[in-house]
N, C-alpha and C positions, 0 to 999 in steps of 0.2 A: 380772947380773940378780939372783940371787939372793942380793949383798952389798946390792945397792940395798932391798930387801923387807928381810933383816933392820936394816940398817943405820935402815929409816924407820922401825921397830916398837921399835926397842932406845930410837933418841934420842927420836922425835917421839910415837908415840902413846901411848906408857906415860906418858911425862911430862905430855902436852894430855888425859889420858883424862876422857872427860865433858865436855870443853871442846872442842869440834870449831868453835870459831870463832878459836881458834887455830891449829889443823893447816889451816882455811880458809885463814888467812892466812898462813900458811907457804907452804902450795900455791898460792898467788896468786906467790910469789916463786919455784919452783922449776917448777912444771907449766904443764901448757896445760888449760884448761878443756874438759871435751867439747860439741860441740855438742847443742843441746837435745834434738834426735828422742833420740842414742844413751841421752842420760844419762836420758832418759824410759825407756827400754827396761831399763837397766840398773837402775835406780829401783826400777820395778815400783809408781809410783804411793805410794811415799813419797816424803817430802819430804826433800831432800838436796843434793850436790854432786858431782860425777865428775871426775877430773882424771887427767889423762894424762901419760904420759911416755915417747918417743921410739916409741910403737905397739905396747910390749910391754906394760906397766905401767898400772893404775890405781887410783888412789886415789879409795875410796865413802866418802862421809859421809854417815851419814844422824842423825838426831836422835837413836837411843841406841847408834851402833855405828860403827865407823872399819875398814874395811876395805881391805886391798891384794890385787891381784889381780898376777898375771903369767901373762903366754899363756905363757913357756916357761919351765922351771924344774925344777931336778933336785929329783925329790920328796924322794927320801931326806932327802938334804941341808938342804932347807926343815924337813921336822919334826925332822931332828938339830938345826934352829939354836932351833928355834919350843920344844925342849925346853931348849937351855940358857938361851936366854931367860927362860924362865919361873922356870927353877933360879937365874937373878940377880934377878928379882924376891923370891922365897920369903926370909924373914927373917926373925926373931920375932916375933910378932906378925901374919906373913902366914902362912897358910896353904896348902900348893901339893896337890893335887887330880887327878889324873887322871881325866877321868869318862867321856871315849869312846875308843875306837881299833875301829876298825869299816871294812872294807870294804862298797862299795857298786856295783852297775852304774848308770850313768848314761852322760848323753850324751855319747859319744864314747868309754867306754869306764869302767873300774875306777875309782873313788875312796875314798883314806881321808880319815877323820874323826879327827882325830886332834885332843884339845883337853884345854885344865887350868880348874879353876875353882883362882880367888885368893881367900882369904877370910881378916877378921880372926877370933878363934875367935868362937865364939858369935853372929854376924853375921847377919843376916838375906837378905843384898846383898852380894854381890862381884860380879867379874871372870870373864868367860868368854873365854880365849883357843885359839881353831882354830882348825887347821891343815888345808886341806880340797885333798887333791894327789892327782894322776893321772900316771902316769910315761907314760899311753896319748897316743902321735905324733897320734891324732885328737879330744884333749880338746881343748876350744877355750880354757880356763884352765886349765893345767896347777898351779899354785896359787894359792892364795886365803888369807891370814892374815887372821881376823875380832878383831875388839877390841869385845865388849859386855860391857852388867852381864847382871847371872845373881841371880836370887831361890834360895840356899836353904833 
């Protein structure tokens, strides 16, 4: 599970970032599409995509952001990956950013925020990548890796 999350974030969404009608079309080849009540619910009245994989797993598209979710998933482990991820992004000319790491109570229990902003220097617009995990047995997403832009 949680080679499948970083394995989709490493190849597909850094690479399609702003292009979510290629990770559509990716996930057209790899996923199952959710049906419309869930993907409304998960939405929340944006306009988007939802796509699934084997019950655990889903993949949000929505117009400025690409997200993966998994019901079960070792936190630790997700933001040790979600951080070297970021560290193979960072480059010259990229910028790498720590901007939260934050516990929180929510539904079902604890969550961290754990996220990096990528930016070229002097940039107005980059990259916001969190890592949003619950080690709590009664979180109903145990993690969540989000892919938007970020103004700073």
């Amino acid at each position: 599970m949680l080679i499948w999350l970083c394995k989709y974030f490493s190849i597909h969404a850094q690479k399609n970032y702003g292009n979510n009608s290629a990770s559509s079309k990716w996930a057209k080849n790899h996923l199952t599409r959710a049906n419309p009540d869930f993907e409304n619910k998960i939405l929340r009245g944006q306009s988007g995509e939802v796509w699934g994989a084997a019950g655990n797993f889903l993949l949000v598209l929505t117009n400025n952001s690409c997200a993966v979710w998994s019901r079960r998933a070792d936190a630790q482990k997700v933001n040790a990956n979600v951080e070297r991820l970021v560290q193979k992004i960072a480059r010259p000319g990229i910028e790498v950013k720590k901007i939260i790491d934050k516990i929180s109570e929510g539904y079902g229990g604890k969550y961290r925020q754990y996220g990096f902003q990528l930016a070229a220097p002097n940039k107005k617009q980059g990259m916001l990548v969190l890592s949003t995990t619950s080690e709590s047995p009664a979180a109903e997403i145990q993690a969540r890796i989000t892919l938007s832009p970020v103004k700073i």
